[in-house]
C-alpha positions, 0 to 999 in steps of 0.5 A: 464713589468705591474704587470698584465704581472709579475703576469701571469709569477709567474702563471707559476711557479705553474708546479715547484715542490712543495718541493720547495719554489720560491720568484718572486721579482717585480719591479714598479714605480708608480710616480717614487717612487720605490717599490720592492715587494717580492712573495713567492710561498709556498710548498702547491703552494700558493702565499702570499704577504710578506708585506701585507701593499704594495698592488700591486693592489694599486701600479699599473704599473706605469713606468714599471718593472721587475720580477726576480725569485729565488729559495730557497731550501727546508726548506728556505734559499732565503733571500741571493736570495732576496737580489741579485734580489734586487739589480739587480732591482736596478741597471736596474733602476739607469742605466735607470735614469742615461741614460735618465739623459744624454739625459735631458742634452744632449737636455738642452745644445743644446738649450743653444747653439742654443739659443746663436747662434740664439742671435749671429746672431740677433745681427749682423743683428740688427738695433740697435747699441748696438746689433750690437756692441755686433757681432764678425763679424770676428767670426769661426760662421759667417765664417762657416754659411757664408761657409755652406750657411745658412748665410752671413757675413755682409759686411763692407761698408762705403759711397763712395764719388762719384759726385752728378750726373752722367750728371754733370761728364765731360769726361776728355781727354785720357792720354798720353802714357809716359813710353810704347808708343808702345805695341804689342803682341806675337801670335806665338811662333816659338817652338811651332809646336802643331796645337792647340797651348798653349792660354798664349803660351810657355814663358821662363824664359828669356822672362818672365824676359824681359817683366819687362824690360820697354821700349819705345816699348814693344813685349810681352805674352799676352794671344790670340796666334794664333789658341789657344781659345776662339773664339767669334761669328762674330755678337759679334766681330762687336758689340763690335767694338764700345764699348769705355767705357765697364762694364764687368763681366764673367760666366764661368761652369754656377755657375751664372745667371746676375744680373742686374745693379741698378742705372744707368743713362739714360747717362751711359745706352747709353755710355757704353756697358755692356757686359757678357762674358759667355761660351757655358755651362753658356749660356745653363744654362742662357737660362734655368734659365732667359729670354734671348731675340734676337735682329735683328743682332742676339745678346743675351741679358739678360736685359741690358747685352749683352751676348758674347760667346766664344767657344774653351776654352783654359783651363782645369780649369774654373777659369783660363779660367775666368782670361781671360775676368777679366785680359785681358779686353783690348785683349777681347775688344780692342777697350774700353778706359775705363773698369770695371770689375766686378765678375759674383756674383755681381751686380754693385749699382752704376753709372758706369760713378761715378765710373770712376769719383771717382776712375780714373779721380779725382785722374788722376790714370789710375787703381783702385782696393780695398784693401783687407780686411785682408790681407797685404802681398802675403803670408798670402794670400797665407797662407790663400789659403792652408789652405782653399784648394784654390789650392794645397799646394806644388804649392802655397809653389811653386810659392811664393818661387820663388817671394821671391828668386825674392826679393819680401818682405813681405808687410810693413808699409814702402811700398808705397802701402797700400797693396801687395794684393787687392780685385780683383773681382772689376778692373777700367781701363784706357786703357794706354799702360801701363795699357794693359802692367801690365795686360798682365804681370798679365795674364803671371804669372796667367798662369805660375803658380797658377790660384790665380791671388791676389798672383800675383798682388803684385809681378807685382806690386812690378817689375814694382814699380812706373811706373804704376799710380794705386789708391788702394781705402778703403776695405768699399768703396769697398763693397759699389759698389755692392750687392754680390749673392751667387754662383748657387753652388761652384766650387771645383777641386781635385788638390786643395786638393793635399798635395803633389807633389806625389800625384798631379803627381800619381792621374793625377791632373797636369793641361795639359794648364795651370799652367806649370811654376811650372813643368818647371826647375827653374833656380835657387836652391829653396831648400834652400829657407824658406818662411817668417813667417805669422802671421794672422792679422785676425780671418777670414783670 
């Protein structure tokens, strides 16, 4: 309130008696200092200034005030008055300092940390090595910016020694089938009387527990029973039919658009086929966003991609019906010798025909995948899962206490492998029958249980033990094949944040053709069994 305004307020106090004495009090700021000014209006209605000293002209309005009035009695007795106004005012201006106090300080400290944040991720994006040095890249910053999308943490890479040039790379020939020489699949199921039949079908527990039994011939749970799903069009059924040597990679529920391979040799370009495995709603969502040509058989291509539709998708999650391109490459496109397979986010950096070279033919491996980067064991992987609501948690709990009871260990320096758990959005194949059995009793387990197909992976892995010739390569190489894209936007389901058995059953979340193995009785009592301890062998993990 200005002077002007507590002044005109004094004026109205002239209707007050006159046997009466009033002080209006009268509270200013000018350049912060504070000034108190007391007002007596007399009995002959006269107002004076007490302290003539203090011109309230000369003090102006300053920051504001407030006026306070008391009433003394007749014959005086206001200074008791006085004093309670003053120390009102008082109060209403410490109060009003302390709050802009907190608010100064509020602002300071969140530009310092601001500040710091901004310094943190200039260093980590910086050139310059002591900069760099200076960023946790393992930091909760990273990880949650990275989450958010405001930030990509900065991928390990290292060089990759490949072969100088693709033209030079001489084709060795196939590898013989030694262990399974004959493998064929299982496409009905005689218990199974639904018309539309479950895609991975109904194995049991005895059948699941045979198909590791290795033979010369093999009968086994591959996925593609009969009249099950994932239908192609006919135009792509012929097409494929001459692919040998195939890049691979998936969109499922349009979380992505292609991404365009670099590098590739005017060699590989004609060798291999480079086939994008989409669903009808990818394709919608592909033809919206990029261009999409036509040739004359009535093939779609996105640049080099061609794109194979399937219809009729088995499952109700999308990212069981993504295992299928990914794992069973070999029943998509039977017809391939060699495959890479890479997620749907990524875009492939060099030659395809290198690839084979440095990670299959060198080595003579009929499988390649890359470490994981933090974790060793199935359980921290699966540790990891539940606490980033990656699935539900009972189900995960589920499923790893039954690789446990099966003696399945947690990863140690005394295995042979470098790690039970790899990186699987890259997979290199030959086409062995050994190669198509791992990746069918890959796909069963993906299947049974959890769609978390790098908890299974090592428990294959572990019940085959050396019969599969597999190259588990560096984490950095690793992230030296392709350049990572974001997602369109992020897959999330409901059953991935159940805590419970009760609640999945009660909300609905119980997938209807997928994942039954965790709904069907074990044959064994898992009560008793405690999962191995996990401790975190990185910040990030």
């Amino acid at each position: 309130m200005s002077l002007v305004e507590n002044l005109k307020k004094a004026k109205s106090l002239d209707s007050k008696p006159a046997e009466e004495t009033y002080s209006f009090f009268l509270v200013t700021c000018p350049s912060l200092h504070l000034v108190v000014e007391v007002w007596e209006r007399s009995p002959d209605r006269s107002w004076r200034h007490p302290n003539p000293k203090i011109s309230p002209a000369s003090q102006g309005s300053g920051c504001g005030g407030g006026g306070a009035m008391a009433r003394r009695s007749r014959g005086g007795g206001g200074g008791e008055a006085a004093l309670k106004a003053d120390a009102a005012a008082m109060r209403l201006v410490w109060r009003r300092g302390a709050v802009r106090l907190v608010l100064v300080s509020a602002i300071a400290w969140a530009m310092l940390v601001l500040l710091a944040l901004a310094f943190h991720l200039w260093s980590c994006s910086s050139s310059v090595a002591f900069l760099s040095a200076l960023c946790k890249k393992d930091s909760k910053v990273l990880n949650a910016l990275d989450s958010m999308r405001l930030s990509s943490k900065p991928l390990h890479r290292c060089a990759i020694p490949v072969a100088d040039d693709p033209n030079a790379v001489v084709i060795p020939k196939r590898t013989p089938n030694t262990i399974v020489k004959k493998l064929s699949y299982i496409t009905v199921d005689k218990k199974d009387k639904d018309p539309s039949p479950l895609f991975g079908g109904r194995q049991n527990w005895k059948q699941r527990e045979d198909s590791f039994k290795l033979n010369s011939t093999m009968k086994v749970h591959c996925g593609f029973m009969k009249n099950s799903g994932a239908d192609m069009d006919s135009v792509d059924v012929k097409y494929i039919q001459k692919c040998k040597f195939v890049v691979a990679s998936g969109i499922f529920d349009g979380y992505d658009i292609p991404h365009q391979p670099s590098n590739i040799s005017r060699r590989s370009q004609k060798l291999f086929c480079f086939l994008m495995v989409v669903d009808e709603v990818s394709l919608d969502f592909i033809e919206k966003n990029t261009t999409v040509k036509i040739d004359n058989a009535g093939g779609k291509w996105v640049g080099i991609w061609r794109l194979i539709t399937v219809h009729r998708l088995p499952f109700d999650e999308p990212r069981r019906n993504g295992k299928i391109p990914k794992i069973l490459t070999h029943r998509l496109f039977p017809q391939a010798w060699y495959s890479i397979w890479i997620d749907g986010k990524m875009e492939l950096i060099v030659d395809p025909l290198l690839i084979l070279e440095r990670y299959l033919w060198r080595g003579k491996y009929t499988f390649a995948v890359a470490v994981h980067k933090h974790h060793r064991s199935i359980y921290e992987e699966g540790d990891a899962i539940k606490r980033r609501k990656r699935y539900a948690r009972p189900l995960v709990d589920l499923q790893m206490k039954m690789y446990y009871h099966e003696g399945m260990e947690p990863w140690s320096p005394k295995k042979k492998i470098p790690s039970d758990v790899p990186e699987g959005a890259v997979l290199i194949r030959e086409h062995t029958t050994m190669t198509d059995l791992f990746s069918c009793l890959w796909f069963n387990e993906v299947n049974l249980f959890t769609p978390r197909d790098q908890i299974s992976f090592g428990y294959v892995v572990h019940r085959l033990g050396d019969a599969l010739n597999f190259f588990m390569f560096p984490n950095c190489e690793y992230n030296s094949l392709f350049i990572l894209h974001r997602h369109t936007r992020e897959h999330s389901s409901k059953v991935e944040w159940a805590k419970t058995i009760d609640e999945i059953v009660k909300k609905g979340l119980k997938e209807s053709r997928g994942g039954l193995g965790l709904w069907t009785p074990y044959p064994a009592d898992l009560s008793s069994v405690e999962l191995p301890a996990v401790k975190r062998t990185s910040p990030a993990g």
